[in-house]
ZAKE-558457 format. One record per residue (C-alpha): x, y, z. Coordinates in pm, whole numbers, padded with zeros to 5 digits, always signed. Each point is the difference from the previous one (the first is absolute). Layout:
N
XYZ ...
# end
This chain:
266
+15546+12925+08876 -00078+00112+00384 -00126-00323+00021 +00243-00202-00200 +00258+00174+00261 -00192-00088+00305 -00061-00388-00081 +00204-00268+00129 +00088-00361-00109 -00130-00255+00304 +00173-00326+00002 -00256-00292+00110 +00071-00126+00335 -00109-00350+00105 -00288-00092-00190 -00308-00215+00200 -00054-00387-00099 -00195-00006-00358 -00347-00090+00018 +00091-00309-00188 +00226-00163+00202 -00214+00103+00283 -00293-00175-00138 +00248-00303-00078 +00141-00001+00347 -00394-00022+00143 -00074-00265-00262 +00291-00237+00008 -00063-00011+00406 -00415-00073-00050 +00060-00288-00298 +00301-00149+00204 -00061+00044+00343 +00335-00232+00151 +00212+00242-00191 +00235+00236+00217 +00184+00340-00110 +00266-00171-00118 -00207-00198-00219 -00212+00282-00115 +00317+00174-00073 +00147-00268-00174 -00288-00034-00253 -00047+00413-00034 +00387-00057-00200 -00152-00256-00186 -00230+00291-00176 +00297+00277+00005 -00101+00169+00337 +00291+00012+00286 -00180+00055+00321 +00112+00003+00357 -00110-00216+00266 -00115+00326+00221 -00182+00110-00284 -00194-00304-00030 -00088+00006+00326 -00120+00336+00048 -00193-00079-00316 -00215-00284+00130 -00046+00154+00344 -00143+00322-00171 -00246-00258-00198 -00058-00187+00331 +00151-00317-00089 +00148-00209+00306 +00333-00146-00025 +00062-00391-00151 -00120-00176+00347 -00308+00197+00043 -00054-00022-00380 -00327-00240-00106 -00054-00149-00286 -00276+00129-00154 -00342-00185-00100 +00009-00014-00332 +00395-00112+00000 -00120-00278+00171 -00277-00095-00250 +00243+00027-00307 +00260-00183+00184 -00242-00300+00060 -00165+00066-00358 -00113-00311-00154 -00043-00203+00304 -00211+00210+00214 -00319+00035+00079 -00340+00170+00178 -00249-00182+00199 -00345+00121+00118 -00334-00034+00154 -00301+00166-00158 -00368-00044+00121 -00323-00087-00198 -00366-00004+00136 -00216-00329-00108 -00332-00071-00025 -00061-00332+00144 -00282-00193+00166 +00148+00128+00327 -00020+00359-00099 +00274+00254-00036 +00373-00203+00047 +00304+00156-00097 +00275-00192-00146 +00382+00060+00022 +00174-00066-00329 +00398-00011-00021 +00190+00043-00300 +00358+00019-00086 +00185+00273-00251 +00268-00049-00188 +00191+00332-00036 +00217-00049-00299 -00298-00135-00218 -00328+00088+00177 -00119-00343+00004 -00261-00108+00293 -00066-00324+00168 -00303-00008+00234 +00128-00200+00296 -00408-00049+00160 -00282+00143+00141 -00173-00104+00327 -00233+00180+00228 +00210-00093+00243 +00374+00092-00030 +00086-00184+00267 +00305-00243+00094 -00110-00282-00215 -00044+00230-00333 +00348+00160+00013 +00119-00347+00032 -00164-00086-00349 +00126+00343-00116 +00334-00103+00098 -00010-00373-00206 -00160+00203-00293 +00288+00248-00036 +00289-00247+00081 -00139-00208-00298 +00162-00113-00330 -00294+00170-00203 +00116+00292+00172 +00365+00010-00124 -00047+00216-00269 -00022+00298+00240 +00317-00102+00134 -00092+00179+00281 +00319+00050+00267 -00125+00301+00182 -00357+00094+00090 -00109+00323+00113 -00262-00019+00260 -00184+00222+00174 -00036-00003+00428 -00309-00161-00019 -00037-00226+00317 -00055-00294-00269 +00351-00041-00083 +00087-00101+00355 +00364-00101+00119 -00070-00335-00072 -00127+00068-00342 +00299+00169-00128 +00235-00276+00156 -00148-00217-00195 +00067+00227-00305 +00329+00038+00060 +00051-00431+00090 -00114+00031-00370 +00322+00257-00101 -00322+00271-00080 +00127+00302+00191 -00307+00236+00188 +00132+00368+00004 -00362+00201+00191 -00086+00321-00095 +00034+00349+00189 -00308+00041+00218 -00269+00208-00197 +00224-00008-00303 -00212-00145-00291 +00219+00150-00305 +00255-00302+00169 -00166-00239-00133 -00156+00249-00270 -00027-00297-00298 -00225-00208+00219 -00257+00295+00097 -00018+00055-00401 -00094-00327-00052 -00295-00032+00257 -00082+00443-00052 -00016-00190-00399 -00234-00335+00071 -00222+00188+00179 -00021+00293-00188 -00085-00174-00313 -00152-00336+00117 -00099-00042+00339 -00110+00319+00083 -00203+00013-00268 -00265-00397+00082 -00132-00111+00260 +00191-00326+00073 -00292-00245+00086 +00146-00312+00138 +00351-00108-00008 +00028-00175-00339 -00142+00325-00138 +00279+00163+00211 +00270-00193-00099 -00107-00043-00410 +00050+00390-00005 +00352+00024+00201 +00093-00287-00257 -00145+00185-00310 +00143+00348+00107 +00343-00179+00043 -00021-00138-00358 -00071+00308-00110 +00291+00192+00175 +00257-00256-00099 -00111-00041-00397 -00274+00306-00035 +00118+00339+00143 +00274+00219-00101 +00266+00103+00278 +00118+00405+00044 +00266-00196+00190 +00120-00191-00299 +00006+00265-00215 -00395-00058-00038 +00035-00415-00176 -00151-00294+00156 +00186-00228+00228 -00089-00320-00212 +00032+00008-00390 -00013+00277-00251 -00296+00128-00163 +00017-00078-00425 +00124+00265-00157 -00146+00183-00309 -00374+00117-00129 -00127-00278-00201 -00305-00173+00151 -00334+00134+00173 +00049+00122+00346 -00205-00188+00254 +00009-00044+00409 +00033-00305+00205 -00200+00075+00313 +00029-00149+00354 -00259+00009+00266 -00258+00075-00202 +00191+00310-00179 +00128+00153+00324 +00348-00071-00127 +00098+00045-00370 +00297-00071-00254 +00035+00165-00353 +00138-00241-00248 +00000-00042-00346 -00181-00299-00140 +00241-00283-00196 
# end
């Protein structure tokens, strides 16, 4: 009763911003960075929440997010703005045995995001003004269309000079270069060559450059028709496996059983 006596009613004075529409506020400005506080506001009504200007404000400079004109767009808005029609280019390096000795070769290769497929462009020991020329004819190409490649992400490699990506863009393919020492830019690219080596190259000794190029060819076979994708919720990129159980399992091997596919036999 004493304390029954002794207890007061409190009435609830301004209550703080919900976590929600704080973590709306912060999420609405990172997936649409040209949108203002008005803007923000306008679509926090559109999911029941009434919110002041101020209030956004103080919200995104407590999460550290700059106003609209200091606002970038962020990497991987770009990408799925561009999806479909963008794509990753790269250099990766093999060691031959020739009758020279010890030469390394510079193979290029084109991405595409959307569907993982790869196009290798060339390989030269000598990546020099000539070869990016041919690379240039190769990816501009009618055979090449079905990349539909608009954008191409590109590392700063001094390879793709000035003049290179002018010539590029006379061809309405767009260069956007990657952050210095920023590999997870161009992150689809590095899987592919971190993947070619890991399970092909890596593991011969290229002797000569037919033997060279056979196994780029093979392993690119194999990647398009052979090798299940995490990325594509783990299918192939060309054709489906036959479904069902009937039939003896056997393998189809390429170079010599260093690349395998499961099927069943018809």
């Amino acid at each position: 009763m004493i304390a029954r006596k002794w207890t007061y009613a409190t009435t609830p004075g301004r209550r703080g911003v919900m976590p929600e529409i704080q973590r709306l506020v912060v999420r609405m400005a990172a997936e649409n960075p040209t949108w203002g506080y008005t803007r923000i506001r306008g679509a926090l009504q559109n999911v029941g929440h009434r919110v002041g200007r101020s209030t956004i404000r103080r919200i995104l400079k407590a999460a550290g997010v700059p106003p609209v004109p200091q606002r970038p767009t962020s990497w991987d808005t770009f990408l799925k703005a561009h999806w479909g029609v963008i794509a990753g280019a790269d250099f990766f390096t093999t060691e031959l045995w020739t009758w020279r000795g010890l030469v390394t070769y510079y193979t290029v290769f084109v991405i595409d995001l959307a569907s993982r497929r790869v196009q290798v462009l060339g390989s030269t020991p000598h990546p020099e003004a000539v070869f990016m020329q041919q690379v240039i004819r190769t990816l501009t190409m009618a055979e090449l269309e079905a990349l539909d490649v608009h954008v191409l992400i590109c590392d700063r490699d001094r390879k793709w000079s000035r003049e290179v990506r002018h010539q590029l863009r006379d061809a309405d393919i767009r260069v956007v270069l990657t952050p210095e020492r920023a590999p997870n830019a161009n992150a689809y690219a590095e899987r592919f060559v971190r993947s070619i080596k890991e399970e092909c190259l890596d593991r011969i000794i290229p002797l000569g450059e037919r033997h060279f190029r056979r196994a780029v060819a093979e392993f690119v076979e194999h990647y398009h028709r052979e090798r299940n994708h995490q990325g594509l919720r783990n299918a192939l990129i060309v054709g489906w496996p036959p479904s069902g159980t009937a039939g003896r399992v056997r393998r189809r091997p390429r170079l010599g059983g260093l690349l395998n596919f499961y099927e069943r036999a018809a």
